[in-house]
N, C-alpha and C positions, 0 to 999 in steps of 0.2 A: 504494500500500500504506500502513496507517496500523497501527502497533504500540501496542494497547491492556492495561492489566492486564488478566489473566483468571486465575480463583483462585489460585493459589504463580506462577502467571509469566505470559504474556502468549500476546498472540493475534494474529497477523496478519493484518489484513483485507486482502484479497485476489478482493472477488467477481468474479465473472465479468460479473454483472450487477446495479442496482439495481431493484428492483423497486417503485413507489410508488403507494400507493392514493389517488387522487381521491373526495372529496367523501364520508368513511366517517365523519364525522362530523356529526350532522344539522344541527347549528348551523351549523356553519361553510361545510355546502352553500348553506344560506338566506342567510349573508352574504354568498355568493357567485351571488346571485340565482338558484338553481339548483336544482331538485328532487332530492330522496333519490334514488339509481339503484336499480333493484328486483336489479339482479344488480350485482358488484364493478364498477367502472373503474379500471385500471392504464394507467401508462404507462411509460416507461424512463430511468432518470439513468445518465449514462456510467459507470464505474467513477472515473475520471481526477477526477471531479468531488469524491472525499474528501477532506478532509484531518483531520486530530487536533487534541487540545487543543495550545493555545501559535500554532496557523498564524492565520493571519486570515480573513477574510471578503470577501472583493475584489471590490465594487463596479465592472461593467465601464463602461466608457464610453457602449455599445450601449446601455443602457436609462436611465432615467429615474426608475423607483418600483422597487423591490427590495425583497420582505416577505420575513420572515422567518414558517415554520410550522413546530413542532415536534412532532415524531414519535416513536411507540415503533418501536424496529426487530428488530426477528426476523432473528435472522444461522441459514442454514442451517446443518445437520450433516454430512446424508446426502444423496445422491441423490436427486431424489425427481420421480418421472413418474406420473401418474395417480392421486394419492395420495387414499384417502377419507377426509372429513373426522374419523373416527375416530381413523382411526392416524397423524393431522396430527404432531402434536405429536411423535412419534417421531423425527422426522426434523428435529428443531430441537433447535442447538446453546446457544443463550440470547437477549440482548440487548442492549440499549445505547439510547442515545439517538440521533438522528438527524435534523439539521435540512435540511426540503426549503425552500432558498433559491429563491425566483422572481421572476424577473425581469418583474411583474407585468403592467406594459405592453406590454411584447415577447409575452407570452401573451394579453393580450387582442386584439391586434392578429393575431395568429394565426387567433385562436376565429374571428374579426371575417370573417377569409377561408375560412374552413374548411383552416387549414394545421395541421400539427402543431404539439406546444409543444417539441418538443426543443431552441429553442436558448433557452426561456423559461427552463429546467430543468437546462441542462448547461450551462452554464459552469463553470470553473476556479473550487473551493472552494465548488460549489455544494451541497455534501452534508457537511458536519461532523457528526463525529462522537465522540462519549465522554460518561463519561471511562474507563468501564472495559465490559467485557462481563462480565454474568452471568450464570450457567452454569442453565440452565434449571431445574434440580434445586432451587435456591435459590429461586426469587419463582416466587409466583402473579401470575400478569399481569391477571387479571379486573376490579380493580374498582383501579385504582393512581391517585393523581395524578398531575395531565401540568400541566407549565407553563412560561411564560417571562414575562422581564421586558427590557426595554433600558432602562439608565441606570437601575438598581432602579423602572422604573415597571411594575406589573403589566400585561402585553398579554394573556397568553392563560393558561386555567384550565381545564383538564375535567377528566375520568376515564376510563380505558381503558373502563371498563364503558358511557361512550355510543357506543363505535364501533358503525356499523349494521352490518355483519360482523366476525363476531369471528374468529382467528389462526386455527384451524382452516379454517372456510370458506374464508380466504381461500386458506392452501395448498392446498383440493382444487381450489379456482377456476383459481390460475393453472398447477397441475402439470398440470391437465389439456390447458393451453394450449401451454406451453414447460416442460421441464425444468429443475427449478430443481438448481441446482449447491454444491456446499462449499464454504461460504464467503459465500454468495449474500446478499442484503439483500432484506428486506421490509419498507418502509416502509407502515407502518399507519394514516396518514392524522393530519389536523389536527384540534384542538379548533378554534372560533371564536376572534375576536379578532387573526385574521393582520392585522401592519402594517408600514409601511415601514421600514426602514432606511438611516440616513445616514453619511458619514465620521465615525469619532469614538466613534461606538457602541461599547454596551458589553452585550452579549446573555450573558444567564446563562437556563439551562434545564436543567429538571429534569424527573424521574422517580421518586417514591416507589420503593423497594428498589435502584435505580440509583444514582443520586447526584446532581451538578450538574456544567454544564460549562460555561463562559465562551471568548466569541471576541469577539477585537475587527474591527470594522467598518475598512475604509479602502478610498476610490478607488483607481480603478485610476490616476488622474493621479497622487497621492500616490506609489503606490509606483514611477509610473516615472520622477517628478522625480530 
C-alpha cells in the first residue's frame, strides 16, 4: 500500500493488480528494436512491487543493467468489465506518475527463451510511485509532458499525445480481457530514451498537471551491508 495526497486528503493505493502497456510509444518500440503492435500489449507488475516518494529504488543482485521508464498511470475508480471505449473514462478515478523499473537483462534473457518477463518486472520497488494522484476532473491527459532525468541529466522526453493507444482504448482493451478493479493501475507505457540505473542515483520525473517525484537508486548489497 502507498498513501498519496489526493485533493483535501489522501488516497491509498491499494491495487489488486498493475497493469502495464509495452511498447505504446512509437519511439521507444524502435529503441527497442521492435515494431509498433497493431493491437495493445500488457503484461502484469505484482502489486508488492510499489513503493512512495522518500522509499528507494533497490537495485537487486539478480540482474546487471536496471533502466529506468517513466509512465503516466491511470489509477481505476469503478469496476469495470467489458467496458467500451466510450464510456472508458467513466470508470477512472485520476493519476499519478508511475515508474516501470526493469531489470533489463533478466528481460532480454527471457524474450531470448520465449519465457515471461515477470521476474524482469517484479521485483521489490519495482513500481514507484507519486507524488500525488489527480483527480481526473482536474487535467486533460491528451497532449501533457512526460519526462525524466538521473543526476539532472535529461534521459527521456515525450508527450502523452504520442502514445499509439490512447487511455480509453486501452480500458476497453484490457476490460475486455480481465476485470479491472478499484484501485487498479494502468500503466501507459514509455516515451524513448529508457537507460540504466546505478547505486547512487538520483531519478527525478515528471508529468505536466502532476508534478515531480525523486527516488534515490541503491544496491541491494548496500542496503544489506
Amino acid at each position: 500500500m502507498v498513501r498519496l495526497p489526493y485533493m483535501d486528503g489522501f488516497y491509498e493505493l491499494r491495487p489488486s493488480k498493475i497493469v502495464a502497456l509495452a511498447k505504446n510509444y512509437a519511439e521507444h518500440a524502435r529503441e527497442m528494436e521492435s515494431d509498433v503492435p497493431e493491437k495493445p500489449v500488457f503484461f502484469l507488475k505484482p502489486p508488492s512491487a510499489l513503493i512512495g516518494p522518500g522509499e528507494p529504488i533497490i537495485l537487486p543482485r539478480m540482474s546487471k543493467r536496471v533502466d529506468h521508464e517513466v509512465e503516466l498511470a491511470v489509477i481505476i475508480g469503478k469496476r469495470a468489465k467489458r467496458v467500451p471505449a466510450e464510456k472508458a473514462m467513466d470508470y477512472v478515478l485520476g493519476y499519478t506518475i508511475l515508474l516501470d523499473i526493469t531489470a533489463r537483462d533478466l528481460q532480454a534473457e527471457a524474450r531470448e527463451k520465449g519465457l515471461p518477463w515477470t521476474i524482469a518486472k517484479g521485483f521489490d520497488t519495482f513500481a514507484p510511485v507519486g507524488p500525488r494522484v489527480v483527480d481526473k476532473r482536474e487535467l486533460k491527459i491528451d497532449d501533457l509532458e512526460i519526462g525524466l532525468k538521473v543526476n539532472g541529466e535529461l534521459r527521456q522526453l515525450g508527450r502523452t499525445s504520442e502514445m499509439v493507444f490512447k487511455v480509453p482504448e486501452l480500458i476497453e482493451y484490457i476490460s475486455s480481457v480481465m476485470t479491472l478493479e478499484p484501485g487498479d493501475i494502468i500503466a501507459t507505457g514509455t516515451p524513448a530514451g529508457v537507460g540504466p540505473l546505478r547505486h547512487g542515483d538520483k531519478v527525478e520525473a515528471w508529468i505536466e498537471g502532476i508534478g515531480r517525484v525523486e527516488f534515490d537508486v541503491l544496491s541491494e548489497d548496500a542496503i544489506l551491508c
